[in-house]
N, C-alpha and C positions, 0 to 999 in steps of 0.2 A: 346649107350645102345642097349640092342640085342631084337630082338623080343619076347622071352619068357618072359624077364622083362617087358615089354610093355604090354605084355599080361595080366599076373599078379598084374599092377598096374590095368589094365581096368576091370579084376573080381573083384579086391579087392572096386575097385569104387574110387579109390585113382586119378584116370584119370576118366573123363567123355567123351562122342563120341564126342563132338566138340571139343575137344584137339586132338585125334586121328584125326579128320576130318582135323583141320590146319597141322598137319604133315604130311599127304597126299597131300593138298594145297602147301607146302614148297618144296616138293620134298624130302623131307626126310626119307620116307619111301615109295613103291609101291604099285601098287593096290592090288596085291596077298597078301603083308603084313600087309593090313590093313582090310583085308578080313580076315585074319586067328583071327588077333587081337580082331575084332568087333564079326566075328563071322556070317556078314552077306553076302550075296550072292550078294547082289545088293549094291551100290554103290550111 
């Protein structure tokens, strides 16, 4: 799945931050990716 759909699920609220948070945890995504994702600077 690409980041913009990642994205999109997490505005739409379809994902909550602790989904995003365990794909960060997994390695599945990076910290930059999951920064643009969430939206936040910090981590």
């Amino acid at each position: 799945m690409d980041i913009a759909k990642m994205k999109m699920y997490y505005q739409k609220e379809l994902w909550k931050k602790a989904m995003v948070d365990n794909l960060l945890k997994l390695g599945k995504i990076t910290e930059e990716e999951y920064r643009e994702i969430v939206g936040d600077s910090e981590i």
